[in-house]
C-alpha positions as CSV (number, residue, x, y, z in Angstrom):
1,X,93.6,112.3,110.2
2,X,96.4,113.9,112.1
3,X,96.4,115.3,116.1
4,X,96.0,118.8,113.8
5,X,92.5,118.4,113.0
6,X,90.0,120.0,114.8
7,X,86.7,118.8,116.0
8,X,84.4,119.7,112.7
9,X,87.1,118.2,109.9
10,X,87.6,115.1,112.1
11,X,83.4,114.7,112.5
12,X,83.2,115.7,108.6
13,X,85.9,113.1,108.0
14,X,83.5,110.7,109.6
15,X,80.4,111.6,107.9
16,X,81.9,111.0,105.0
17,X,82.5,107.7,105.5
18,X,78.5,107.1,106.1
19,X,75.5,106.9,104.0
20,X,72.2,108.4,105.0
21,X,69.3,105.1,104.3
22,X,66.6,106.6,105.9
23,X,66.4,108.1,109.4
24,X,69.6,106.4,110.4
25,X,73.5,107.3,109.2
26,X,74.6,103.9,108.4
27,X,78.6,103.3,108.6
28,X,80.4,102.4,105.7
29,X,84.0,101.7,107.3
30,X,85.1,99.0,109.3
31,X,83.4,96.9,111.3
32,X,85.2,94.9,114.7
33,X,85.6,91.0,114.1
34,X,82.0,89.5,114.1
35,X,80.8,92.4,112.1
36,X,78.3,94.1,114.4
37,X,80.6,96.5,115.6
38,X,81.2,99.8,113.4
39,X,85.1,100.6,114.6
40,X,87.4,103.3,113.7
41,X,91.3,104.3,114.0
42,X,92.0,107.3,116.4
43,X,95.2,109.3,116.2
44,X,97.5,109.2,119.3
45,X,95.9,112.5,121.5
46,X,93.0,113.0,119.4
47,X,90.9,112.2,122.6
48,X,92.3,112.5,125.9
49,X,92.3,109.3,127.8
50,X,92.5,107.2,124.9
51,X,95.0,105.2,123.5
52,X,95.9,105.1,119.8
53,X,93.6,102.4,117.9
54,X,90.8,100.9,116.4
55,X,88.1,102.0,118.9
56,X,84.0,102.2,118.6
57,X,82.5,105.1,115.7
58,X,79.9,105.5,117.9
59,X,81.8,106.0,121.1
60,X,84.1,108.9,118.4
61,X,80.4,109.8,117.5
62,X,79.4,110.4,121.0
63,X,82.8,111.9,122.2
64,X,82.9,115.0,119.5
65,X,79.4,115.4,120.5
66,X,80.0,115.7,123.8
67,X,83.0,116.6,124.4
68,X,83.4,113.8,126.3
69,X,83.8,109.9,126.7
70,X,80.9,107.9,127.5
71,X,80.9,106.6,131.0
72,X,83.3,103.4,132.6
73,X,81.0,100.9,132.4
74,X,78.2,101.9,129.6
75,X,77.2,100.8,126.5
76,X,76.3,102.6,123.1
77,X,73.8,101.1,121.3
78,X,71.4,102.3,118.7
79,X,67.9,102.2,119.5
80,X,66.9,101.8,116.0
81,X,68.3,98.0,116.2
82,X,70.7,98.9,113.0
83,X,74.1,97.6,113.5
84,X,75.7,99.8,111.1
85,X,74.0,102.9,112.5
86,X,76.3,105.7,114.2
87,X,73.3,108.5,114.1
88,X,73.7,111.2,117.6
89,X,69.8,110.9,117.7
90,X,69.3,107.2,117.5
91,X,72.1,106.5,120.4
92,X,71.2,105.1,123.8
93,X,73.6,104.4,126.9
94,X,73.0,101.4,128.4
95,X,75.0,99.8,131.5
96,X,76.7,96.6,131.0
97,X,74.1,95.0,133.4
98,X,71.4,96.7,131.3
99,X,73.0,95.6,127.7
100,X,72.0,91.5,128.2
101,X,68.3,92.7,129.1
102,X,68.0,94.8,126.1
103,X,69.4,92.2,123.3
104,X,66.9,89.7,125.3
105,X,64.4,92.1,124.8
106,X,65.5,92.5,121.5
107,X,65.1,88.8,120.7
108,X,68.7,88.5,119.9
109,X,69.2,85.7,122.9
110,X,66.0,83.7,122.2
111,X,67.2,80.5,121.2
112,X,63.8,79.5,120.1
113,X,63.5,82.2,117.5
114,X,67.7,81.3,116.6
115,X,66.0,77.7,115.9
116,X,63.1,78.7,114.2
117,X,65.7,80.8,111.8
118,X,67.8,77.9,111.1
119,X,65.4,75.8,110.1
120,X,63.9,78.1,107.7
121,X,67.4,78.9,106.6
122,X,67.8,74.9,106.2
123,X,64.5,74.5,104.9
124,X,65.3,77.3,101.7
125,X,68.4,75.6,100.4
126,X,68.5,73.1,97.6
127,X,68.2,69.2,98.2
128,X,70.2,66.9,96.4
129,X,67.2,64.0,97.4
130,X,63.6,64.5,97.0
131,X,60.9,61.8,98.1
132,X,60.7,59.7,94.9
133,X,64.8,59.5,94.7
134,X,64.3,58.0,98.6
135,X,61.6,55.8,97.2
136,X,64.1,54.8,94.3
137,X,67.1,54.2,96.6
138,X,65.0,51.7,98.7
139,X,64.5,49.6,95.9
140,X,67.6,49.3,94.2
141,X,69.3,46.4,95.2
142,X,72.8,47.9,94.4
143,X,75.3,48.8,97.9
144,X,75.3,52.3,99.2
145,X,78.8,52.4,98.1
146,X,77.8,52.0,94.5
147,X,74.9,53.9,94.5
148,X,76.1,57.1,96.3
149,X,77.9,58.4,93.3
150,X,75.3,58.0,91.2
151,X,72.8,60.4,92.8
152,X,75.5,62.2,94.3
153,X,75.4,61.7,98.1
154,X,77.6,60.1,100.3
155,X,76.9,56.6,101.2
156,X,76.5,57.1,104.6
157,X,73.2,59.3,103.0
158,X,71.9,56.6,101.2
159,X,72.4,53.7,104.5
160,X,70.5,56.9,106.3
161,X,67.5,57.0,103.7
162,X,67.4,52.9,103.6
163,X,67.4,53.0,107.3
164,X,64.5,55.4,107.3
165,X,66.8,58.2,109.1
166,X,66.0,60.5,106.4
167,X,63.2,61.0,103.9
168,X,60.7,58.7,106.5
169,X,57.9,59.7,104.4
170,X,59.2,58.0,101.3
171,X,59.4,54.7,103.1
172,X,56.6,52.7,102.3
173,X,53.4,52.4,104.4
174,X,54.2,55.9,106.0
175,X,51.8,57.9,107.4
176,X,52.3,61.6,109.3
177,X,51.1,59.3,112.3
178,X,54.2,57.6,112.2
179,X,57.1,59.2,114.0
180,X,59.7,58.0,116.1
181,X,60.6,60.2,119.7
């Protein structure tokens, strides 16, 4: 892209660079650092005001739209709640004191549902242990040291599964009425 492009081979440019999934126009360029940003470069003088850059698709979107930048102070977000999304129609301006109240809306703050996630996301992933290895570890007489390599845990693991710190219900006598605070 060079400051010789007019507004329609600059916006085609763009477009090309996105996929149509559905009703939104999902970016397949860059994304800013964290990944939830869709960025772009913009020329030197390609829009007034603006340095040269990595700056925000959807701001570019928005500005060869409009014909002009969005307002000090606002926020483009896309009200279909796809990250990737630079679609004119699914854009809403929001102020910066707006923004926090939306992605709260939006459950993006709610550190219960963040907890409940990583659990699950704990939950799904392969154990090295299951209850009847932490039943075996308890009985063998052999030190954590010497037994950690042979199911393939640290022995700081197996102290924790003798202790009762993990796999409780594998000690013996448990119950799901026992728990400790």
């Amino acid at each position: 892209m060079n400051p010789t492009m007019n507004r329609e081979q600059w916006l085609a440019g763009i477009e090309a660079k996105c996929e149509p999934v559905g009703e939104c126009l999902e970016w397949q360029g860059r994304f800013q650092l964290g990944g939830k940003t869709p960025v772009i470069y913009v020329p030197a003088g390609m829009i007034p005001g603006l340095c040269q850059g990595s700056h925000s698709a959807r701001g570019v979107m928005w500005f060869l739209d409009k014909g002009e930048r969005n307002q000090a102070g606002t926020v483009l977000r896309a009200k279909c709640k796809n990250f990737a999304c630079i679609s004119l129609d699914h854009m809403v301006v929001f102020t910066r004191a707006e923004a926090p109240k939306e992605q709260s809306a939006r459950g993006e703050f709610s550190t219960a549902k963040r907890n409940a996630a990583a659990i699950n996301r704990a939950r799904a992933m392969p154990t090295k242990l299951s209850v009847d290895l932490a039943r075996e570890i308890r009985q063998r007489p052999e030190s954590s040291r010497d037994l950690a390599p042979v199911y393939g845990v640290s022995s700081g693991t197996i102290t924790a599964v003798r202790r009762g710190a993990l796999w409780p219900e594998a000690a013996n006598g448990s119950s799901v009425f026992n728990w400790r605070p």
